[in-house]
DORO-387739 format. One record per atom (N, C-alpha, C, CB): residue number from 1; residue in one letter; chain; atom name; z negated, x, y. Coordinates in nm, 2 decimals, always signed. Glycine has a CB too. Example, Ala and Ser with C-alpha at 12.3 -4.5 7.8 and 13.67 -1.06 7.14 Angstrom:
# DORO-387739
+-----+-----+-------+------+--------+--------+--------+
!   n ! res ! chain ! atom !     up !   east !  north !
+-----+-----+-------+------+--------+--------+--------+
!   1 !   a !     A !    N !  -0.78 !  +1.32 !  -0.57 !
!   1 !   a !     A !   CA !  -0.78 !  +1.23 !  -0.45 !
!   1 !   a !     A !    C !  -0.78 !  +1.32 !  -0.33 !
!   1 !   a !     A !   CB !  -0.90 !  +1.13 !  -0.45 !
!   2 !   s !     A !    N !  -0.71 !  +1.28 !  -0.22 !
!   2 !   s !     A !   CA !  -0.71 !  +1.37 !  -0.11 !
!   2 !   s !     A !    C !  -0.79 !  +1.29 !  +0.00 !
!   2 !   s !     A !   CB !  -0.57 !  +1.41 !  -0.06 !
+-----+-----+-------+------+--------+--------+--------+
//
This chain:
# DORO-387739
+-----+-----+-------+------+--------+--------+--------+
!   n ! res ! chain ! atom !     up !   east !  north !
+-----+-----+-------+------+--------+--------+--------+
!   1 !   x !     A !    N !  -9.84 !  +9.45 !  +7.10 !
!   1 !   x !     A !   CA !  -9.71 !  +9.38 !  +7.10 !
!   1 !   x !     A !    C !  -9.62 !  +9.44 !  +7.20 !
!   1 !   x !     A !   CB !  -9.73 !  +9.22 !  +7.12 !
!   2 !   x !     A !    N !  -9.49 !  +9.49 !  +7.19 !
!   2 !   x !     A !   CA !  -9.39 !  +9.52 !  +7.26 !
!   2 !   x !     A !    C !  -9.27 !  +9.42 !  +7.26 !
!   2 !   x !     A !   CB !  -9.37 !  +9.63 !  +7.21 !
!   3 !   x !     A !    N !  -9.23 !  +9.46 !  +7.39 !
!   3 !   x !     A !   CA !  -9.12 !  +9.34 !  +7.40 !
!   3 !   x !     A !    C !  -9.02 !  +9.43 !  +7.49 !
!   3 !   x !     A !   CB !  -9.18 !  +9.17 !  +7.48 !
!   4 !   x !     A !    N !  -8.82 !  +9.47 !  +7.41 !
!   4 !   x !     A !   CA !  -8.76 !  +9.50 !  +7.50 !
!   4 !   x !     A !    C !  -8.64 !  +9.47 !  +7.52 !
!   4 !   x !     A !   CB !  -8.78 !  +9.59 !  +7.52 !
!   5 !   x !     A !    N !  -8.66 !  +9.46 !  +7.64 !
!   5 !   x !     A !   CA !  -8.57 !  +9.38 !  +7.71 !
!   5 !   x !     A !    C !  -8.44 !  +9.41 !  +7.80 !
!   5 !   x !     A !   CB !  -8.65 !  +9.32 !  +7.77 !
!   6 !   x !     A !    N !  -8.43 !  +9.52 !  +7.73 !
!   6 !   x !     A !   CA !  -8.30 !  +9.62 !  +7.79 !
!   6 !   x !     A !    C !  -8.18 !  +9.57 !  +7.79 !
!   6 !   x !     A !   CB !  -8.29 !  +9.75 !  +7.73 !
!   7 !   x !     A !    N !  -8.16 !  +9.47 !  +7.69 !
!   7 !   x !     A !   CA !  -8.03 !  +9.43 !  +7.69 !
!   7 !   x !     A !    C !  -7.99 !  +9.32 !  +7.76 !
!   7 !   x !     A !   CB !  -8.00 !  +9.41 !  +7.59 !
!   8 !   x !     A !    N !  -8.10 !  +9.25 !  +7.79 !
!   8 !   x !     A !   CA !  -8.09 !  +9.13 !  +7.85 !
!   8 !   x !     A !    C !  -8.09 !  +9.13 !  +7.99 !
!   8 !   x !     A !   CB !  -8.18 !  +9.05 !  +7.80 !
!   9 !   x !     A !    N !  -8.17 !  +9.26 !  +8.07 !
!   9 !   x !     A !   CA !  -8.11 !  +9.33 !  +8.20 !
!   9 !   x !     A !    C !  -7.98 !  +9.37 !  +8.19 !
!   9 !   x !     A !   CB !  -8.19 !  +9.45 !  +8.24 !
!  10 !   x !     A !    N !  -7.95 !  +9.44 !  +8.09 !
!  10 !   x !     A !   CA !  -7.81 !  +9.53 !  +8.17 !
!  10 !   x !     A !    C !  -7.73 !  +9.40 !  +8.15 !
!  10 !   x !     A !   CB !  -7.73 !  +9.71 !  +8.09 !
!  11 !   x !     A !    N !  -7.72 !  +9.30 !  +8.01 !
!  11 !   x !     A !   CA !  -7.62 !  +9.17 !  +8.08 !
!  11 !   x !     A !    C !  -7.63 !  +9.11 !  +8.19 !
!  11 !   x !     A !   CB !  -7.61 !  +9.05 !  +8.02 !
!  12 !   x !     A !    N !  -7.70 !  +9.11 !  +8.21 !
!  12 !   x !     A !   CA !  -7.77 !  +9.04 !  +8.40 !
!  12 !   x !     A !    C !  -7.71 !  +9.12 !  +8.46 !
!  12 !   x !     A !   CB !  -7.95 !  +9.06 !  +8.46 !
!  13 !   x !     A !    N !  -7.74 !  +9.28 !  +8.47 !
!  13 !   x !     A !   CA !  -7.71 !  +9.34 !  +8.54 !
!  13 !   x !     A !    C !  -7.53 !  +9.32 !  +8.60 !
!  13 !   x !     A !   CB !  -7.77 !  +9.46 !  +8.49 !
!  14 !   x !     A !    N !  -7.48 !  +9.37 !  +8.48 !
!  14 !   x !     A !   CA !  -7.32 !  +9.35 !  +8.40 !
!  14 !   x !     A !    C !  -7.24 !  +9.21 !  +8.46 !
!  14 !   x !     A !   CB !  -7.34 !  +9.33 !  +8.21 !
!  15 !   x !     A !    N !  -7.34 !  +9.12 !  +8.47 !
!  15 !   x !     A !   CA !  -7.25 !  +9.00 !  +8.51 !
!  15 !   x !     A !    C !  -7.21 !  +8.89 !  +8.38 !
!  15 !   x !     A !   CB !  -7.09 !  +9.08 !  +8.57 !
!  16 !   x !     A !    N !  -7.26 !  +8.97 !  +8.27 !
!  16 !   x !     A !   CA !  -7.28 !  +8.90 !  +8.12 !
!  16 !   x !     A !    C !  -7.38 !  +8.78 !  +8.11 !
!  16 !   x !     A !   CB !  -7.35 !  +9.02 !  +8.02 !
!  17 !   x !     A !    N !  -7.44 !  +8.74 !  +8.17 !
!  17 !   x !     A !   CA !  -7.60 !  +8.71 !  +8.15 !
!  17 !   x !     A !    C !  -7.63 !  +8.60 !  +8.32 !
!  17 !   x !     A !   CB !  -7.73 !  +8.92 !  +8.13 !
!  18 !   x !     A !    N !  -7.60 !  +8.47 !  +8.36 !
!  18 !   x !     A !   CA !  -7.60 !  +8.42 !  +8.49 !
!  18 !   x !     A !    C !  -7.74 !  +8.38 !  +8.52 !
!  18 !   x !     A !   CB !  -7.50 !  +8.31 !  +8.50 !
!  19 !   x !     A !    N !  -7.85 !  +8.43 !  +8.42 !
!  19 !   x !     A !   CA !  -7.99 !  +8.39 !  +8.47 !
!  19 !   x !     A !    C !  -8.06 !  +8.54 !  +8.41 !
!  19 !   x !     A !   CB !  -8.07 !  +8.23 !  +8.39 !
!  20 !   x !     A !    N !  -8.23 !  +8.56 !  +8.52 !
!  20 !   x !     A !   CA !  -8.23 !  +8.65 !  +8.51 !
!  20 !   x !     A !    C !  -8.35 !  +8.66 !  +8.39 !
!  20 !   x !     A !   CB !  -8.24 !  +8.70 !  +8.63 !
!  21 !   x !     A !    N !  -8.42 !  +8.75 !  +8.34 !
!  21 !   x !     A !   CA !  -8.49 !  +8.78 !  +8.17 !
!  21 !   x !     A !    C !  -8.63 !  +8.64 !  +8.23 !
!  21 !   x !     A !   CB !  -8.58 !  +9.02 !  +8.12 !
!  22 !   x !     A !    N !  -8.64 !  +8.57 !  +8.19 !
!  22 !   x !     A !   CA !  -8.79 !  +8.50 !  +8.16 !
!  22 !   x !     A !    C !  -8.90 !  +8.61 !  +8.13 !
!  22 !   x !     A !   CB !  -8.78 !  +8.40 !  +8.01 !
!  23 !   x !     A !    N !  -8.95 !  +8.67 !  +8.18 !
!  23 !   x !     A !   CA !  -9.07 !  +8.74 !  +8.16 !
!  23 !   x !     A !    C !  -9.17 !  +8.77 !  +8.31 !
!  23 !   x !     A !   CB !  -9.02 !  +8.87 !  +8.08 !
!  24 !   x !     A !    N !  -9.28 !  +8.80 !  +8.28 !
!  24 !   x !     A !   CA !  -9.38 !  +8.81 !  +8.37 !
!  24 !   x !     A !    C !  -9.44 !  +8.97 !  +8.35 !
!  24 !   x !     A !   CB !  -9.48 !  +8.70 !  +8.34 !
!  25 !   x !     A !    N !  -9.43 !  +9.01 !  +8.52 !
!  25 !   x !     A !   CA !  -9.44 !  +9.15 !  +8.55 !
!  25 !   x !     A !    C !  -9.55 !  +9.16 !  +8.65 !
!  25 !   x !     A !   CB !  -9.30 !  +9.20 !  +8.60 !
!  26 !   x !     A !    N !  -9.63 !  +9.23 !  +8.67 !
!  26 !   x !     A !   CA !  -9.76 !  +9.25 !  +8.72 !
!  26 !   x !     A !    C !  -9.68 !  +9.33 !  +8.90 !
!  26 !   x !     A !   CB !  -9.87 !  +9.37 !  +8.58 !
!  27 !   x !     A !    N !  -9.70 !  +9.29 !  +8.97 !
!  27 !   x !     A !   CA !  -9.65 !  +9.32 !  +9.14 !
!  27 !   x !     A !    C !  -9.79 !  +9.39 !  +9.22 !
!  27 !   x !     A !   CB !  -9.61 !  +9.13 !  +9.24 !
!  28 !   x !     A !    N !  -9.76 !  +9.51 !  +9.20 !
!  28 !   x !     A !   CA !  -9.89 !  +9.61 !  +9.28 !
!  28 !   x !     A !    C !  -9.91 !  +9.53 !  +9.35 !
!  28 !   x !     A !   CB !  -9.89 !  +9.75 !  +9.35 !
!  29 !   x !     A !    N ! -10.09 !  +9.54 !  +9.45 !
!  29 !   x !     A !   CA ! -10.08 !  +9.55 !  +9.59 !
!  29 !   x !     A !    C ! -10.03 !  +9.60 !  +9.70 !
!  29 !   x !     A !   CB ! -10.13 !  +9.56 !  +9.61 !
!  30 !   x !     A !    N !  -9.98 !  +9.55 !  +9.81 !
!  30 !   x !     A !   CA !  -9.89 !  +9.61 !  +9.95 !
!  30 !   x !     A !    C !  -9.90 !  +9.54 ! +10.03 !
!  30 !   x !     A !   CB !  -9.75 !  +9.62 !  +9.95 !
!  31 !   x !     A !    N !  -9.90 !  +9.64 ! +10.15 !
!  31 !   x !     A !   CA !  -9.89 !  +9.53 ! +10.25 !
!  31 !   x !     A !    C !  -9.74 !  +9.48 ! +10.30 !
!  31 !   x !     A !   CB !  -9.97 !  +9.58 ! +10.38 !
!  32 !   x !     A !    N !  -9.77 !  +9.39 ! +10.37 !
!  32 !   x !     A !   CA !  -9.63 !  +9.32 ! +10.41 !
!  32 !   x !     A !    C !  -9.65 !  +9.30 ! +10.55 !
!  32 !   x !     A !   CB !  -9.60 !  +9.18 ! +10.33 !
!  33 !   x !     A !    N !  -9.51 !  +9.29 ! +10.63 !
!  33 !   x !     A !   CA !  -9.49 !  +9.22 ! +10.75 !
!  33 !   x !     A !    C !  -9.51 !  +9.07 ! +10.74 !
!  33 !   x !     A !   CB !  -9.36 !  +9.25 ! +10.80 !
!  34 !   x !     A !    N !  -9.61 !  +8.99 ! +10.78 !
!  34 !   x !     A !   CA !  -9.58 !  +8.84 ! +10.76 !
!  34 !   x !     A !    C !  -9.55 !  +8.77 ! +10.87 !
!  34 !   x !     A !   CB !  -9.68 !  +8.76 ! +10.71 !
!  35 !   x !     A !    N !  -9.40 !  +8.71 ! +10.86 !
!  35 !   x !     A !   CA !  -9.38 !  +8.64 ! +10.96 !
!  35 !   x !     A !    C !  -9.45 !  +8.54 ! +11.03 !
!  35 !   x !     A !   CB !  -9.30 !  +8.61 ! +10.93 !
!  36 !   x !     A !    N !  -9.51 !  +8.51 ! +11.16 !
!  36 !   x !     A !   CA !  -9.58 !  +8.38 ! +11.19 !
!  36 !   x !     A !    C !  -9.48 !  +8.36 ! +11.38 !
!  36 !   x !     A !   CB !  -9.81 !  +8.40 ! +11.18 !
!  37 !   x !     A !    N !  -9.55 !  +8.21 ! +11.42 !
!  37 !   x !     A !   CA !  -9.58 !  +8.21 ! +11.56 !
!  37 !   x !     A !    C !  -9.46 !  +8.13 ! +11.57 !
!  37 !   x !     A !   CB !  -9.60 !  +8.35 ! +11.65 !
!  38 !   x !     A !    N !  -9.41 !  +8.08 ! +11.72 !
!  38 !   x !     A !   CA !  -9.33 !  +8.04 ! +11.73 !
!  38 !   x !     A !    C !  -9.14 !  +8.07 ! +11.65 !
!  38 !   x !     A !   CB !  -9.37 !  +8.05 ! +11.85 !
!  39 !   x !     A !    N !  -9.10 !  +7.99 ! +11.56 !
!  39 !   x !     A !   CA !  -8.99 !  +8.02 ! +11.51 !
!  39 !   x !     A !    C !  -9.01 !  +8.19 ! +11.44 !
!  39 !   x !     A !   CB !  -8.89 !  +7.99 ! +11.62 !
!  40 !   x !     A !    N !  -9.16 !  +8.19 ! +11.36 !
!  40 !   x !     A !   CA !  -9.15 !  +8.30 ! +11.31 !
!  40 !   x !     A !    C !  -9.12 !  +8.42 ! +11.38 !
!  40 !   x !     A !   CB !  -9.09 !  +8.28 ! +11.24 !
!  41 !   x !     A !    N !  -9.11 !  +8.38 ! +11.50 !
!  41 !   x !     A !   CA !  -9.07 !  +8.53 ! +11.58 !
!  41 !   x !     A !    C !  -9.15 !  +8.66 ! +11.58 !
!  41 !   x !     A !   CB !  -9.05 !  +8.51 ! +11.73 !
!  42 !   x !     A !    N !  -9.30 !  +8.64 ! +11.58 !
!  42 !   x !     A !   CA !  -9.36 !  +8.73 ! +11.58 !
!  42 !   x !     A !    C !  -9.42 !  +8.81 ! +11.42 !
!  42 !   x !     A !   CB !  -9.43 !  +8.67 ! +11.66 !
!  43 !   x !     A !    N !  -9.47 !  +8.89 ! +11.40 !
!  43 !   x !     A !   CA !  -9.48 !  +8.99 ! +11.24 !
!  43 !   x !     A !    C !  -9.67 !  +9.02 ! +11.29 !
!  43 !   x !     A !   CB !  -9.32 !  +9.21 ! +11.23 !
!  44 !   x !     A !    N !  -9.71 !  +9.00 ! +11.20 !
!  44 !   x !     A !   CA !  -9.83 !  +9.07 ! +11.11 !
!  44 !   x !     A !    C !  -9.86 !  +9.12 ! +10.99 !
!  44 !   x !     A !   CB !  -9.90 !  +9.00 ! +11.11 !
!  45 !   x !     A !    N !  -9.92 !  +9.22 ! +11.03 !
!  45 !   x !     A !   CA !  -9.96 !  +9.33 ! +10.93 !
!  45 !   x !     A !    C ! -10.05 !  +9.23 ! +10.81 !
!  45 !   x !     A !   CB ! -10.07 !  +9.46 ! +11.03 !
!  46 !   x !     A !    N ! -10.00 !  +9.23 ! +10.74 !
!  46 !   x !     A !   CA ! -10.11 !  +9.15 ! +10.59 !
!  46 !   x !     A !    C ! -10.17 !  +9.24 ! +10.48 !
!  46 !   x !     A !   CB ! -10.03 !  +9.03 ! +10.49 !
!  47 !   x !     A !    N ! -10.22 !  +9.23 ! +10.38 !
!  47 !   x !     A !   CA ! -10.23 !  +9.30 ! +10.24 !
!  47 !   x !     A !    C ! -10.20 !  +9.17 ! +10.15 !
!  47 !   x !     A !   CB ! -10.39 !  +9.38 ! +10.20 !
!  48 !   x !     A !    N ! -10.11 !  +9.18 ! +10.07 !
!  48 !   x !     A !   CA ! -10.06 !  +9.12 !  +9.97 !
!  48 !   x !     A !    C ! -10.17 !  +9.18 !  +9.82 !
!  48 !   x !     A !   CB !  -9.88 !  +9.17 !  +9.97 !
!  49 !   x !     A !    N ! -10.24 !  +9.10 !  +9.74 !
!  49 !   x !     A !   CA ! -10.33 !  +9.14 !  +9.63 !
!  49 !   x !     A !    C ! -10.23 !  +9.13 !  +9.53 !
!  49 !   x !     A !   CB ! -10.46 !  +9.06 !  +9.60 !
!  50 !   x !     A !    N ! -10.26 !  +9.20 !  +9.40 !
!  50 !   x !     A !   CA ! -10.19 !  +9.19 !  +9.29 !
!  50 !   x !     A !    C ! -10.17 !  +9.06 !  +9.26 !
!  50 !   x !     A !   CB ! -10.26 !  +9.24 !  +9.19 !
!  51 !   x !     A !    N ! -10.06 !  +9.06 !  +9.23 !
!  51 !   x !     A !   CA ! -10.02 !  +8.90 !  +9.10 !
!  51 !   x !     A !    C !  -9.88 !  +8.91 !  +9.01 !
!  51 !   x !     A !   CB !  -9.97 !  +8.71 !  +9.21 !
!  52 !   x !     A !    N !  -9.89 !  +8.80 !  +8.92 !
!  52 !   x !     A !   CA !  -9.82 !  +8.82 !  +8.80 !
!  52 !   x !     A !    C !  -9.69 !  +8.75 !  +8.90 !
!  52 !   x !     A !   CB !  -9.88 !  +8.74 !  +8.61 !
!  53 !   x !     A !    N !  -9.56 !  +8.76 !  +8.85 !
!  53 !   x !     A !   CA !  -9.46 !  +8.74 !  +8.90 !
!  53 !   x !     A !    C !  -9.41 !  +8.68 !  +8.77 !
!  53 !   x !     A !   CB !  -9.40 !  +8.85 !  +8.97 !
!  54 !   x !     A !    N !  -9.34 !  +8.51 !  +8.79 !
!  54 !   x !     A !   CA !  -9.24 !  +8.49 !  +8.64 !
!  54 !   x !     A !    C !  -9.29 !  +8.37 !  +8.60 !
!  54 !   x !     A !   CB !  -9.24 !  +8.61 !  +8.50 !
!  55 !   x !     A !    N !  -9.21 !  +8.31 !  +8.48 !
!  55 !   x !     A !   CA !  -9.30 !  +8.19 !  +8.42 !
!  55 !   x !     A !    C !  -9.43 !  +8.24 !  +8.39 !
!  55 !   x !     A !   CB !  -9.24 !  +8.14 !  +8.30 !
!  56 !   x !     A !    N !  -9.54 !  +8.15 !  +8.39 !
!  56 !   x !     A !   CA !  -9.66 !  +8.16 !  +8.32 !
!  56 !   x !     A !    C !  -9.65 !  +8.14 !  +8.17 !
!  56 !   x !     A !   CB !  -9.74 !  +8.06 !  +8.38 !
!  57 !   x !     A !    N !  -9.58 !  +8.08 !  +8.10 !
!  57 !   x !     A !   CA !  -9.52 !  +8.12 !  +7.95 !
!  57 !   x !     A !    C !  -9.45 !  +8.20 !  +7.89 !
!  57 !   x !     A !   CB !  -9.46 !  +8.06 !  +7.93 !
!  58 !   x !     A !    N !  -9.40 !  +8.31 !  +7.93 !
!  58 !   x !     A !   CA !  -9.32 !  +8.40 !  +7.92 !
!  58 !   x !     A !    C !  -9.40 !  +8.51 !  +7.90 !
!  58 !   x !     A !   CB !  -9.22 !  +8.40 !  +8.01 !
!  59 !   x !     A !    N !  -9.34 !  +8.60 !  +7.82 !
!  59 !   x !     A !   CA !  -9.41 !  +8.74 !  +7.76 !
!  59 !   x !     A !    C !  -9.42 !  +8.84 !  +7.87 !
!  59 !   x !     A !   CB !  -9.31 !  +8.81 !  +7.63 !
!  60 !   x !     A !    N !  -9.46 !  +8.92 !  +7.87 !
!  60 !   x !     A !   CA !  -9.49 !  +8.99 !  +7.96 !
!  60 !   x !     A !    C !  -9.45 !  +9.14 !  +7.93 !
!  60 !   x !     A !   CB !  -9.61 !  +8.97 !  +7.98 !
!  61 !   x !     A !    N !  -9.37 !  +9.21 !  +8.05 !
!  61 !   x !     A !   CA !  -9.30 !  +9.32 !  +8.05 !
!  61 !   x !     A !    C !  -9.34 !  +9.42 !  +8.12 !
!  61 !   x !     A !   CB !  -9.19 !  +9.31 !  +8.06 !
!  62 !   x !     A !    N !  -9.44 !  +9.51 !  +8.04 !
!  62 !   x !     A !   CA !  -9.46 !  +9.64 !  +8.08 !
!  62 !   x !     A !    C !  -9.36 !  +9.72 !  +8.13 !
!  62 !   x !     A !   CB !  -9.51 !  +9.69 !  +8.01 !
!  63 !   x !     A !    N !  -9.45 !  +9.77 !  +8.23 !
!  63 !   x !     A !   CA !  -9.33 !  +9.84 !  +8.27 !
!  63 !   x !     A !    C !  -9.45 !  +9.97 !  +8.35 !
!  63 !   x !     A !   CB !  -9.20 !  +9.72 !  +8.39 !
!  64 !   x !     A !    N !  -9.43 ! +10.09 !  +8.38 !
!  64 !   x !     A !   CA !  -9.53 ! +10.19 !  +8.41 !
!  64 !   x !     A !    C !  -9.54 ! +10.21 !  +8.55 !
!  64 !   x !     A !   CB !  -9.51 ! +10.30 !  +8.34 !
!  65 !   x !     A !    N !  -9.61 ! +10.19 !  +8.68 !
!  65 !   x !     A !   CA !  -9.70 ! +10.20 !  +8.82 !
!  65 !   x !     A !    C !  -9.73 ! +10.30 !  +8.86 !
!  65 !   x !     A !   CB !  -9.80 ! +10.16 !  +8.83 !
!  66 !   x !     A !    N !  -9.67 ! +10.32 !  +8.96 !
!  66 !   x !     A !   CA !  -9.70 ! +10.49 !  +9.02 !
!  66 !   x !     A !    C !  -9.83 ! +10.47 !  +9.11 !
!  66 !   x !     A !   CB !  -9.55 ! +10.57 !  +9.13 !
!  67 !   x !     A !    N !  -9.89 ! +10.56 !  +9.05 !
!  67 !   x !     A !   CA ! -10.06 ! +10.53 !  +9.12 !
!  67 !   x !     A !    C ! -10.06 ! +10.62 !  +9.28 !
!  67 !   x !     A !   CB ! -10.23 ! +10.63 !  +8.98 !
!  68 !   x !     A !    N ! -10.12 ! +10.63 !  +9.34 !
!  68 !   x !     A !   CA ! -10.11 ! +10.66 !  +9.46 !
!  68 !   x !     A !    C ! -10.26 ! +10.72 !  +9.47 !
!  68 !   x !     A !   CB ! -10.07 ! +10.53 !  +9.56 !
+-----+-----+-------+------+--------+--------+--------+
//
């Protein structure tokens, strides 16, 4: 099953479209700065794992991952 969704970005994009596409996209792993400590002032090094990003009902939009 394919699903695209090109038009419904570039109205988003465009200013056409005031919400952004309902769909769920797969978010590599990375690491991140995570803020903690007093007033968040201080940063740690974390690894963020894969997860789906979006409604949990919504179709899902491939999209292709640059492998490393």
């Amino acid at each position: 099953m394919k699903h695209d969704f090109r038009d419904r970005v570039r109205d988003y994009v465009e200013g056409k479209s005031h919400s952004a596409p309902n769909v769920q996209v797969l978010v590599s792993g990375h690491h991140k700065m995570q803020p903690h400590g007093p007033g968040n002032s201080l940063r740690k090094l974390i690894w963020r794992e894969p997860f789906w990003r979006g409604p949990e009902d919504a179709p899902i939009a491939i999209r292709p991952h640059k492998l490393d």
